[in-house]
ROFIMAR-877573 format. One record per residue (C-alpha): y, x, z. Coordinates in nm, 2 decimals. Layout:
REM ROFIMAR-877573
Y|X|Z
...
REM end
This chain:
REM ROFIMAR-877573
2.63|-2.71|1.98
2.90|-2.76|1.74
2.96|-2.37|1.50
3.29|-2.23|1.57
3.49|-2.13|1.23
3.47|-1.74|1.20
3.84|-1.58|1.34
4.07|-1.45|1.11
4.25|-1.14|1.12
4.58|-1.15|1.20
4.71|-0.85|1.00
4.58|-0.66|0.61
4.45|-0.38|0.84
4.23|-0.52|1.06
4.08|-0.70|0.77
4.02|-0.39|0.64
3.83|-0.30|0.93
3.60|-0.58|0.87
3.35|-0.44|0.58
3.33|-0.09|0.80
3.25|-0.28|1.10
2.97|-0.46|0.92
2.81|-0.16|0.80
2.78|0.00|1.13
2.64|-0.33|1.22
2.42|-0.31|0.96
2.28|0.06|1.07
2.19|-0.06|1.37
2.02|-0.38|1.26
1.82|-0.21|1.03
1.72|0.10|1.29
1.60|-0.24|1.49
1.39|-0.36|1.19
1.25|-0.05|1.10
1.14|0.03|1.46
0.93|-0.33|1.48
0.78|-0.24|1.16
0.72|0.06|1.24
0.55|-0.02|1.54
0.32|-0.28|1.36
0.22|0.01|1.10
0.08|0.21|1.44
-0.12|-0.03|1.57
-0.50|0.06|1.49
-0.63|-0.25|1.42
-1.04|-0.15|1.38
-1.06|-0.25|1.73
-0.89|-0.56|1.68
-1.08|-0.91|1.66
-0.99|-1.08|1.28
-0.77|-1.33|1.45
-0.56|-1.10|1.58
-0.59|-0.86|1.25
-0.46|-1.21|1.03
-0.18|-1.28|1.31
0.01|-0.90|1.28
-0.04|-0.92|0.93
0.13|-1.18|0.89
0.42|-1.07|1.14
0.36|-0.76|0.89
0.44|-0.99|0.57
0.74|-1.20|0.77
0.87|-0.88|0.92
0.96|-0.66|0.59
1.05|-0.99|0.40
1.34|-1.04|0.68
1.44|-0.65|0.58
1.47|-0.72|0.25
1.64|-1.05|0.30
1.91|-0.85|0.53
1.94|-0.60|0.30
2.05|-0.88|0.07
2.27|-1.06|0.32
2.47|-0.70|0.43
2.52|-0.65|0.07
2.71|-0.96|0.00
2.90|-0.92|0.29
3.02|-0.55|0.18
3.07|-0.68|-0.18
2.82|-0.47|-0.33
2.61|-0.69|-0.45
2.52|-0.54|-0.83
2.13|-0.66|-0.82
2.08|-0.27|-0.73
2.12|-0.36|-0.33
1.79|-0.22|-0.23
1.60|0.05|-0.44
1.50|-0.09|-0.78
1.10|-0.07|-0.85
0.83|-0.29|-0.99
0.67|-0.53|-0.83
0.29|-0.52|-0.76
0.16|-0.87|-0.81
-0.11|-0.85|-0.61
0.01|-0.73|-0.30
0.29|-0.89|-0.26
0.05|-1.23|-0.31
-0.17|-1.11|-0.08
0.13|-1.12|0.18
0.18|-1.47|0.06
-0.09|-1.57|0.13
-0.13|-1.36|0.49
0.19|-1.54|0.54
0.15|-1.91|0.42
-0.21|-1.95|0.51
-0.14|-1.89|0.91
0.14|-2.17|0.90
-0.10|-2.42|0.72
-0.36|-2.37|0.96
-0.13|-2.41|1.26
-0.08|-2.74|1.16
-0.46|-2.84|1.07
-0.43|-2.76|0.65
-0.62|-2.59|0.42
-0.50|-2.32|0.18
-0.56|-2.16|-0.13
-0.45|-1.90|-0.35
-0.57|-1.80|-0.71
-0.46|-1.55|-0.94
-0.62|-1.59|-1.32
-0.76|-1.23|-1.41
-0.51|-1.22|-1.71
-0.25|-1.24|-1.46
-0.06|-0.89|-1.47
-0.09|-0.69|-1.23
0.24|-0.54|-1.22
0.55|-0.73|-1.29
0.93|-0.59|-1.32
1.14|-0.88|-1.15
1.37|-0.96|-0.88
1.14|-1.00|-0.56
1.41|-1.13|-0.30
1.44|-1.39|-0.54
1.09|-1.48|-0.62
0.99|-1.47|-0.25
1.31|-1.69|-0.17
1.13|-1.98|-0.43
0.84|-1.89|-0.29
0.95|-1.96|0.04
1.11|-2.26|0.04
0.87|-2.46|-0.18
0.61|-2.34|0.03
0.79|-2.41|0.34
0.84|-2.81|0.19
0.50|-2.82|0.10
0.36|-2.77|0.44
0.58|-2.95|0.60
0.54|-3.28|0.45
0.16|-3.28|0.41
0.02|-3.41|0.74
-0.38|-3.37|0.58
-0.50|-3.20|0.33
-0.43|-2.85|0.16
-0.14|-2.66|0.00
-0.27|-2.47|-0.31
-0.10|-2.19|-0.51
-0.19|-2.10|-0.84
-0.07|-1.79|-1.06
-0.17|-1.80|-1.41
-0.08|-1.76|-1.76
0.08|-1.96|-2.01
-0.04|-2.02|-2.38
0.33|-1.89|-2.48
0.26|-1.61|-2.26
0.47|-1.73|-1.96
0.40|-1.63|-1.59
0.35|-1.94|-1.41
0.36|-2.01|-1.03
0.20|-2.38|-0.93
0.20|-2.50|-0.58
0.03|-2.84|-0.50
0.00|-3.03|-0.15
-0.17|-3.35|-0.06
0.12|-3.49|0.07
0.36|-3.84|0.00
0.52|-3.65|-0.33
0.88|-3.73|-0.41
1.04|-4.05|-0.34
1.27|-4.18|-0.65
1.59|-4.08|-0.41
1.47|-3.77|-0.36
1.39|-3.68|-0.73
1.72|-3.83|-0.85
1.87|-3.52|-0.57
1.62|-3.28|-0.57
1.83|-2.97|-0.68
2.22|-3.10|-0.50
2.34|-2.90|-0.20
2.25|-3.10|0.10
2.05|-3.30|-0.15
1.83|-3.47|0.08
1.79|-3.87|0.12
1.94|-4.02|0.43
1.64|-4.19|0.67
1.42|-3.85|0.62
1.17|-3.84|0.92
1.10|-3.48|0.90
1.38|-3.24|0.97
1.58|-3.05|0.76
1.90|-3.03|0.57
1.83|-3.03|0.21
1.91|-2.71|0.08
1.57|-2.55|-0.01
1.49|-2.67|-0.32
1.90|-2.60|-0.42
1.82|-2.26|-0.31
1.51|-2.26|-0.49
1.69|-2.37|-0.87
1.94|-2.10|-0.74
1.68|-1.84|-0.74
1.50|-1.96|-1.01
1.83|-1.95|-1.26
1.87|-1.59|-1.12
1.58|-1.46|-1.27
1.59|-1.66|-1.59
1.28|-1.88|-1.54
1.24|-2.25|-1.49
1.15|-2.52|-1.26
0.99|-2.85|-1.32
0.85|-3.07|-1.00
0.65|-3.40|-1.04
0.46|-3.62|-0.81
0.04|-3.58|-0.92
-0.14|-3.85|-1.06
-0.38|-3.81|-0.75
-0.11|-3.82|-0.51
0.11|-3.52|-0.41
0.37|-3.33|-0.51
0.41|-3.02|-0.76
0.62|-2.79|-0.79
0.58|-2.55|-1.16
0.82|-2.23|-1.17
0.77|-2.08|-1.52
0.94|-1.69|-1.60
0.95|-1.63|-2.00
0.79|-1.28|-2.07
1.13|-1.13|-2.18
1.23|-1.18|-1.71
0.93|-0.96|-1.60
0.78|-0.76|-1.91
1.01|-0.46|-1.87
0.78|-0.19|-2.01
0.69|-0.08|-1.63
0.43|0.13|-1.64
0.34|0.12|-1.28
-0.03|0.02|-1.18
-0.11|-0.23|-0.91
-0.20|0.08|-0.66
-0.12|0.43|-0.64
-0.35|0.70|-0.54
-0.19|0.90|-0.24
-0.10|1.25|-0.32
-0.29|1.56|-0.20
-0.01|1.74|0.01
-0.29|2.00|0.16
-0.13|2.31|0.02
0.23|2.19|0.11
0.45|2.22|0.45
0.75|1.94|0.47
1.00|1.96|0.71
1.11|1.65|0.85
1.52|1.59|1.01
1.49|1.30|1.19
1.66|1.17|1.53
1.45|0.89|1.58
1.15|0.92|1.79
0.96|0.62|1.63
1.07|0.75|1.25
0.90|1.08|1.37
0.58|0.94|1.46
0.56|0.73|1.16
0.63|0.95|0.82
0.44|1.26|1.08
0.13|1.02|1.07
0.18|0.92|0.68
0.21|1.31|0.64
-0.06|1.42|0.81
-0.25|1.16|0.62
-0.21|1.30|0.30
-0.27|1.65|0.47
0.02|1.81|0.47
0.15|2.08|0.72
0.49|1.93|0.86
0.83|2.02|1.16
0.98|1.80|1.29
1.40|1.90|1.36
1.54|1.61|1.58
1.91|1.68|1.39
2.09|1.86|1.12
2.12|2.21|1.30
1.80|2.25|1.40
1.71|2.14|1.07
1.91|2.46|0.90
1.75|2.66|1.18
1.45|2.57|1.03
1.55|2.64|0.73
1.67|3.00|0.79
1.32|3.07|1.00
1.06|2.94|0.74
0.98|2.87|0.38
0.95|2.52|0.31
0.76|2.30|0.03
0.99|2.01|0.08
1.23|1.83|0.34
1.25|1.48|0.39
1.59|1.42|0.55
1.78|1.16|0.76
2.12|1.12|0.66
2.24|0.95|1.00
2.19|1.21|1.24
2.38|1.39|1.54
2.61|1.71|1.55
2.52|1.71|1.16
2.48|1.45|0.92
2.20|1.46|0.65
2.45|1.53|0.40
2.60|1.81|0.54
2.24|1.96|0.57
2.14|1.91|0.20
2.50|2.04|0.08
2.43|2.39|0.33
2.09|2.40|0.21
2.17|2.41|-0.18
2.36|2.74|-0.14
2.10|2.94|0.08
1.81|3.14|-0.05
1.70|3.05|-0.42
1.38|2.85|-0.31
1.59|2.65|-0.10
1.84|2.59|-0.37
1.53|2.44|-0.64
1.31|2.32|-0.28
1.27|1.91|-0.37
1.50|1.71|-0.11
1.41|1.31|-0.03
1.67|1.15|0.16
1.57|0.89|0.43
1.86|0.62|0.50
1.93|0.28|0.59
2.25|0.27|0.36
2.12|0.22|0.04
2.44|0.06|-0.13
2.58|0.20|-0.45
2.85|0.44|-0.29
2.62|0.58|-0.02
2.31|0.66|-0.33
2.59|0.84|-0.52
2.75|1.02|-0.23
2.37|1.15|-0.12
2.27|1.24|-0.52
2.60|1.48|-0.54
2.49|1.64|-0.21
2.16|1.75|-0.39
1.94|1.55|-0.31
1.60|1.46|-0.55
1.53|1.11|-0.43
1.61|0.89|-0.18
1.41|0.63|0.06
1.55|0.33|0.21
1.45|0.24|0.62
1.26|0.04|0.71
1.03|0.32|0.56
0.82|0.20|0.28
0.44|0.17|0.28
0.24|0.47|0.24
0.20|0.38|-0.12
0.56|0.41|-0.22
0.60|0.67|0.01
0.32|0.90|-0.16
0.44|0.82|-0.46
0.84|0.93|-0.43
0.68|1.29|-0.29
0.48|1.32|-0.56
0.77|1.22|-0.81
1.01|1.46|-0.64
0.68|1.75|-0.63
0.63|1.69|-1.02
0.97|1.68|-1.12
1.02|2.05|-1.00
0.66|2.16|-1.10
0.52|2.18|-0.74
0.27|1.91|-0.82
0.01|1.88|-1.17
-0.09|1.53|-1.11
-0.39|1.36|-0.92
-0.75|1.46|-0.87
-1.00|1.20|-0.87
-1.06|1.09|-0.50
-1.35|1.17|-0.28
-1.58|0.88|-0.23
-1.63|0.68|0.10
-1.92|0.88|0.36
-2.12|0.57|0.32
-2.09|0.53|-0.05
-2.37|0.67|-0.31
-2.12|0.84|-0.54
-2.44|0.87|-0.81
-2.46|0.48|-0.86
-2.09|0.44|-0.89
-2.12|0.71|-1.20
-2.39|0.57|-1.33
-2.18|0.26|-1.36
-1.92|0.41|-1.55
-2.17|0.59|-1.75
-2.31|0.29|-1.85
-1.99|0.14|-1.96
-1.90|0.42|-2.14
-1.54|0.55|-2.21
-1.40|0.28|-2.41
-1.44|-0.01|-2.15
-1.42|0.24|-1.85
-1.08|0.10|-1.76
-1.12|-0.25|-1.81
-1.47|-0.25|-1.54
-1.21|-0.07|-1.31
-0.94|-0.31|-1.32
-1.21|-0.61|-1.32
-1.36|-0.45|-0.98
-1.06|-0.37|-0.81
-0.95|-0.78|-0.91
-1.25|-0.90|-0.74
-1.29|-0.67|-0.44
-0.93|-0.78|-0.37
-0.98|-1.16|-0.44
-1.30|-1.12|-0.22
-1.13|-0.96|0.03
-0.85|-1.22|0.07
-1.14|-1.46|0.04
-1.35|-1.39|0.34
-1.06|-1.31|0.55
-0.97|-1.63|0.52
-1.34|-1.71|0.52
-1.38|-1.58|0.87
-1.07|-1.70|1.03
-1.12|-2.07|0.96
-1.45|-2.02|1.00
-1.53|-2.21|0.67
-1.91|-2.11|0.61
-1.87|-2.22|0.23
-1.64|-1.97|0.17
-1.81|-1.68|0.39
-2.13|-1.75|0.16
-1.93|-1.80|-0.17
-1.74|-1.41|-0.07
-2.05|-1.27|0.04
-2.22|-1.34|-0.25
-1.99|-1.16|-0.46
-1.93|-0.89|-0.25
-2.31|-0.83|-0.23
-2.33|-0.76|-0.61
-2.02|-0.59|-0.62
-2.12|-0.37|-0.34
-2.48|-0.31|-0.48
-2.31|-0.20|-0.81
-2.12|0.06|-0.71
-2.30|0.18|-0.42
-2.14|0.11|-0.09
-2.47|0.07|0.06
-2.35|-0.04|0.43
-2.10|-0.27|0.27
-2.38|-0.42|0.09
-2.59|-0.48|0.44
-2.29|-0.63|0.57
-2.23|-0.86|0.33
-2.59|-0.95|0.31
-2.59|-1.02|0.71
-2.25|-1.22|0.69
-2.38|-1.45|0.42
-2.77|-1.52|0.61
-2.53|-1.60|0.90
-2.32|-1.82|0.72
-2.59|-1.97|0.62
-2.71|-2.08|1.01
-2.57|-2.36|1.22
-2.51|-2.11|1.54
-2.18|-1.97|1.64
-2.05|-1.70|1.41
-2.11|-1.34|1.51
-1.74|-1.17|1.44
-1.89|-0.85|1.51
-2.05|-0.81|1.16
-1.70|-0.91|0.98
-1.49|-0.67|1.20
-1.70|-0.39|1.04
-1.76|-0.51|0.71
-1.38|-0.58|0.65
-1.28|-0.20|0.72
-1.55|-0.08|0.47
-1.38|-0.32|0.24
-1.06|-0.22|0.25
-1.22|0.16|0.21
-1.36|0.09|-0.14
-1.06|-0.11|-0.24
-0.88|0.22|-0.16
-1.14|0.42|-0.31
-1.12|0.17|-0.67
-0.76|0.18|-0.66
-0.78|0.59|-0.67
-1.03|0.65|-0.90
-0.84|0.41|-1.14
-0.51|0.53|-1.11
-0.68|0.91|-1.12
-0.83|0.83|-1.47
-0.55|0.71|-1.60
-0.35|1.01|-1.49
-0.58|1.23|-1.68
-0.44|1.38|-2.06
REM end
């Protein structure tokens, strides 16, 4: 079906209609997105077969890169585009890899490939960078690579450079690059004519684009071996921002706090009320801005998180009112929850009085955690993290007697070493279990044995000791044993990630 041109206004003032239309639009779009991801965060996947745990995390992984990517697109189309579009905020490397990967492996295996994803240990784990951008090149090379390898693997390497470059490799055992297509490769609609597979052209221009934004470089050749690659190198002086960010941040203890929440939507309720309740905090729900000052007027309050689009009362109409009631209103730490996140919009909610501001589609729990306990500690309410409780089914004596025995000085490095290879090991035997490749169940478990010996996760251990004797058998595979031993995983990855960030915290 042939695209009809866009119609143009007939007159300057219903042009000028045109930007406000989009952003109501754009609420509504991104209430739609936030309410699918939303839902995916509810699901309780420990019941759920791995399969089906790979599948919604990589709808998961698709889902918030189509946020961002809107976020992005509403942006230019409001003229606001000033690189600040969504919430700036480092970039942790090894999550957003893992969704990569969650992503990218799925596809590949849909169509009978392999796939593989390294990241070299000096790799760092938190980079300050554009991500819409990366994840665009990311996209679209991936997106070629699978598409024109018929057998084979796709493989993604992130490593260091001898200059101290980060460096992004993907290779396929595909045809490579004809001499056409090389002599093209970058143009607009670059593609050779007589092309079997479809497509127009444009994702390597897109990719050069994207690449040029973010000051880095781009190289593709065809393998000795047969094959194509394609090399994106980022100079130190794009990413190495002095970020001081770590690669996970411990959730904050919100036990002695009560939050009230203004919020109209039922699914926005459920969501920060569970992320709340999580970190153990007392919280009301007000379903608009008057009941949220009537709440205000009946109780004491630690903190409010509030909506700005909401009925009979907007969000900053209720921040405004509540900086001129009672004094510990006036100094009570405000986070304001919205789906306009443009320039005006963040200046109009900081003059209302507001502390901090979170975009929807609500962040993870991580990010979430972490602006409360920015907006607690900026107003004295919170003194910084305790180190976290251990796992129930963790021996919290052999984990100390691990970092006794590295002592003080190298304390930090075993932390970041185990929390790189419970992660890779995770990702690993995921994988591992989903293709049902016994190689790399055996090769996961075998790590995962150590590691959990070393640091006590006993039941982990017996897991990973009973996944890797069955991987070892030519029976069908029992997922029983990996749907419990991946939960238990995830635990002490949660647990590492705490007691690292906790350590670090302390003076």
């Amino acid at each position: 079906m042939p695209m009809r041109p866009a119609p143009q206004p007939a007159d300057p003032d219903k042009a000028a209609t045109v930007p406000a239309h989009t952003a109501l639009l754009g609420h509504d779009l991104r209430a739609a997105v936030s309410d699918v991801i939303g839902g995916l965060r509810l699901i309780d996947q420990n019941d759920l077969d791995t399969h089906t745990r790979l599948q919604l995390e990589r709808v998961r992984a698709a889902g918030e890169l189509l946020a961002r990517l809107m976020e992005e697109a509403l942006a230019a189309m409001l003229g606001e585009e000033d690189g600040n579009g969504a919430l700036p905020g480092n970039l942790q490397l090894a999550r957003f890899l893992y969704d990569v990967e969650m992503r990218w492996s799925a596809r590949a295996q849909e169509k009978g490939l392999g796939f593989r994803l390294s990241r070299a240990p000096d790799v760092p784990q938190v980079i300050a960078l554009d991500r819409i951008a990366l994840e665009r090149i990311l996209s679209n090379i991936l997106s070629n690579a699978v598409k024109y390898t018929d057998r084979g693997s796709v493989s993604l390497d992130v490593a260091m450079s001898p200059v101290g470059a980060l460096t992004i490799t993907v290779d396929d055992d595909g045809p490579g690059f004809s001499k056409e297509a090389l002599a093209r490769l970058f143009e607009f609609e670059g593609r050779p004519l007589g092309n079997a597979k479809p497509g127009l052209g444009l994702g390597m221009h897109i990719t050069k684009d994207m690449t040029s934004r973010l000051g880095g470089r781009i190289a593709v050749e065809n393998r000795p071996e047969g094959g194509a690659r394609v090399r994106l190198e980022l100079p130190a002086a794009t990413w190495a921002r002095g970020g001081t960010a770590d690669a996970a941040v411990p959730l904050p203890d919100l036990s002695q706090l009560k939050v009230l929440v203004a919020e109209d939507n039922p699914t926005s309720q459920m969501i920060v009320g569970q992320m709340l309740t999580r970190m153990g905090a007392e919280h009301a729900i007000a379903e608009d801005g008057d009941e949220a000052l009537h709440w205000l007027e009946r109780e004491a309050f630690d903190l409010a998180l509030i909506d700005i689009e909401m009925p009979r009362m907007s969000g900053i109409e209720v921040i405004r009112t509540l900086r001129t009631m009672t004094l510990a209103n006036r100094k009570m730490p405000v986070i304001a929850v919205t789906a306009y996140v443009m320039r005006a919009n963040r200046d109009a909610i900081y003059a209302a009085g507001a502390d901090a501001i979170l975009p929807k589609p609500l962040p993870a729990i991580e990010v979430f955690g972490k602006a409360i306990s920015d907006a607690l500690c900026r107003t004295g309410s919170l003194r910084g993290e305790q180190a976290p409780p251990p796992p129930p089914e963790m021996n919290r004596a052999t984990f100390d007697r691990l970092i006794a025995i590295a002592g003080p000085e190298a304390t930090n490095e075993l932390l970041d070493r185990l929390d790189l290879d419970l992660r890779q090991a995770r990702t690993g035997l995921m994988s591992g279990i989903e293709a049902q490749d016994r190689n790399a169940i055996r090769a996961q478990t075998h790590v995962l044995i150590a590691l959990a010996g070393a640091v006590g996760a006993e039941r982990l251990q017996s897991l990973a000791q009973a996944l890797n004797e069955q991987a070892h058998l030519d029976q069908p595979f029992d997922h029983a044993t990996g749907d419990e031993a991946l939960p238990l995983l995830e635990t002490l990855i949660d647990f590492v990630a705490a007691e690292r960030a906790a350590r670090r915290a302390r003076p």
